[in-house]
C-alpha positions as CSV (number, residue, x, y, z in Angstrom):
1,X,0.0,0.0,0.0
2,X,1.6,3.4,-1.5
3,X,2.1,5.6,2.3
4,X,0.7,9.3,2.4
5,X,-0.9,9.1,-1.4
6,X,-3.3,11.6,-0.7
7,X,-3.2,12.9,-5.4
8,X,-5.4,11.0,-7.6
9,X,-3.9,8.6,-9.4
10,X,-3.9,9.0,-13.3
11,X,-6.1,7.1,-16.2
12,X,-3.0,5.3,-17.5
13,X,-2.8,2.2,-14.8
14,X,-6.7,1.6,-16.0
15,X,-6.5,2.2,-19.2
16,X,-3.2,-0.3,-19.9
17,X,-4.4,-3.6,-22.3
18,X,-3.6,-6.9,-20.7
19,X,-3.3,-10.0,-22.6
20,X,-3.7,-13.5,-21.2
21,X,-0.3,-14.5,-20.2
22,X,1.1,-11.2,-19.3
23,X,3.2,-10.9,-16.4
24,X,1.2,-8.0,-13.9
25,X,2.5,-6.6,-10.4
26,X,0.2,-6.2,-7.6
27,X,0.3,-2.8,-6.2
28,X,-2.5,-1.8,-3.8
29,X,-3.8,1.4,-4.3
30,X,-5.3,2.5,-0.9
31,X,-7.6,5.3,-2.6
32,X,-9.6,2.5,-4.3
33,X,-11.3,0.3,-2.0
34,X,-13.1,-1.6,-4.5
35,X,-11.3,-5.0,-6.0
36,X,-8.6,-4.4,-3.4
37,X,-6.7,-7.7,-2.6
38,X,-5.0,-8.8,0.4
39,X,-1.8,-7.2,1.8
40,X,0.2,-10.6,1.7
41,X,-0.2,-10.0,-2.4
42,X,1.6,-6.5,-2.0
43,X,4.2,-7.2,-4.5
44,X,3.8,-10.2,-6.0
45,X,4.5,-10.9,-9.4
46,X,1.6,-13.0,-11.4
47,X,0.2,-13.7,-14.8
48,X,-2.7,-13.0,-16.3
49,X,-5.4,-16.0,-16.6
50,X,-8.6,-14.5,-17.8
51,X,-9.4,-10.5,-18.8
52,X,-12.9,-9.4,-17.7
53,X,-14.4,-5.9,-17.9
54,X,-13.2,-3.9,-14.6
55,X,-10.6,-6.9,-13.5
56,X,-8.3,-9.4,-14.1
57,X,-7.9,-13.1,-13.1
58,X,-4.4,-13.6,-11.7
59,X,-2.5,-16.9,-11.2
60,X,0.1,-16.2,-8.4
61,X,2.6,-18.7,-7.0
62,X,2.3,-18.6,-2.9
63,X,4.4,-20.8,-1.3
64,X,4.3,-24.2,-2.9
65,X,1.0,-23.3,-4.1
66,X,-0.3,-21.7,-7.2
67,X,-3.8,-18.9,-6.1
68,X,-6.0,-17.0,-8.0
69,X,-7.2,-13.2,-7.3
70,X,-9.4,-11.1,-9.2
71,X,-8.1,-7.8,-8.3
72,X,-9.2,-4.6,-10.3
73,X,-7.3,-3.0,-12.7
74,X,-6.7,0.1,-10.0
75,X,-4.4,-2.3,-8.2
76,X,-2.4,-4.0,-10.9
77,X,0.4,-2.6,-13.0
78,X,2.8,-4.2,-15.9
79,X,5.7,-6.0,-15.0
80,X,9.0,-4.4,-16.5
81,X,11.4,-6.5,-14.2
82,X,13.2,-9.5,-14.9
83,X,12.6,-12.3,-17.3
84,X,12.4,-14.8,-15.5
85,X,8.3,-16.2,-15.5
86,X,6.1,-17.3,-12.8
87,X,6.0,-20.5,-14.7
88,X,9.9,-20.9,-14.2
89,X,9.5,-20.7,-10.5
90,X,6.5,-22.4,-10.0
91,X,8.1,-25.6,-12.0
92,X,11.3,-25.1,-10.4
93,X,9.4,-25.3,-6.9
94,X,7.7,-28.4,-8.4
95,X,10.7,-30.1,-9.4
96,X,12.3,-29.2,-5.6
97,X,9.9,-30.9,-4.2
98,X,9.9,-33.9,-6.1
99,X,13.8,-34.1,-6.0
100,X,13.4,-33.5,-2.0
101,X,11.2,-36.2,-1.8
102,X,13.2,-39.0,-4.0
103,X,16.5,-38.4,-2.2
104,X,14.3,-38.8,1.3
105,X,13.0,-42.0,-0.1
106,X,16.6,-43.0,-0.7
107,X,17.9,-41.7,2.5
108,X,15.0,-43.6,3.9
109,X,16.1,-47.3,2.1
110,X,19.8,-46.6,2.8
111,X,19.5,-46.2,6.5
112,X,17.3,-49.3,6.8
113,X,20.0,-51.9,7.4
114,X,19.0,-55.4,8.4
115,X,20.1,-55.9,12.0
116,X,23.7,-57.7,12.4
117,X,23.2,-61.4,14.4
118,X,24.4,-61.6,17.8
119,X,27.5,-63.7,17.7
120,X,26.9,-66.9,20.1
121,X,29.7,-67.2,22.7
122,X,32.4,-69.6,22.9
123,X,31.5,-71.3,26.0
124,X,35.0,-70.9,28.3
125,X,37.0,-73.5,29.3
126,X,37.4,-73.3,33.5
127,X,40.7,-75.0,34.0
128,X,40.6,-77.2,37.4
């Protein structure tokens, strides 16, 4: 949320075309209460799913998981940073897990040794 913005905010940010698959930002603007998302989305970098008239269907990769907002279009901006895609990380995350999960499996058969038998004794001679 954008501290002390007390000027209205220009026609551009609503007027911008989005495309399915475009990467978006999510920046809250406090003066529009309307479509606002959550705070934990401040930030976040997602791509667009579905266009509808006043918003925008947003996939966004939380955690291990993959949500979907529908924030207006007051709240959302282009994405001019780097090029690496949701998609990348989201796989990447995907493929982390899976890897984690193989190597505990095999971690898992490794450590399971079959117990060693006792040795029996020797029974000891008692000289007289």
């Amino acid at each position: 949320m954008k501290k002390d913005s007390k000027h209205a905010h220009g026609l551009s940010n609503i007027l911008t075309r989005y495309s399915v698959n475009d990467e978006v930002v999510i920046d809250i603007d406090p003066s529009q209460v309307k479509g606002m998302p959550h705070r934990r989305f401040q930030g976040k970098v997602g791509v667009v799913e579905e266009i509808r008239p006043r918003s925008l269907v947003i996939r966004l990769p939380i955690g291990n998981k993959m949500k979907q907002i529908s924030p207006r279009l007051e709240h959302i901006r282009p994405h001019r940073g780097s090029s690496v895609s949701v998609e990348k990380t989201a796989t990447k995350t995907e493929t982390e897990i899976k890897t984690k999960a193989e190597t505990t499996n095999a971690k898992a058969k490794t450590t399971a040794k079959p117990k060693a038998k006792a040795k029996a004794k020797a029974p000891s001679v008692s000289e007289e």
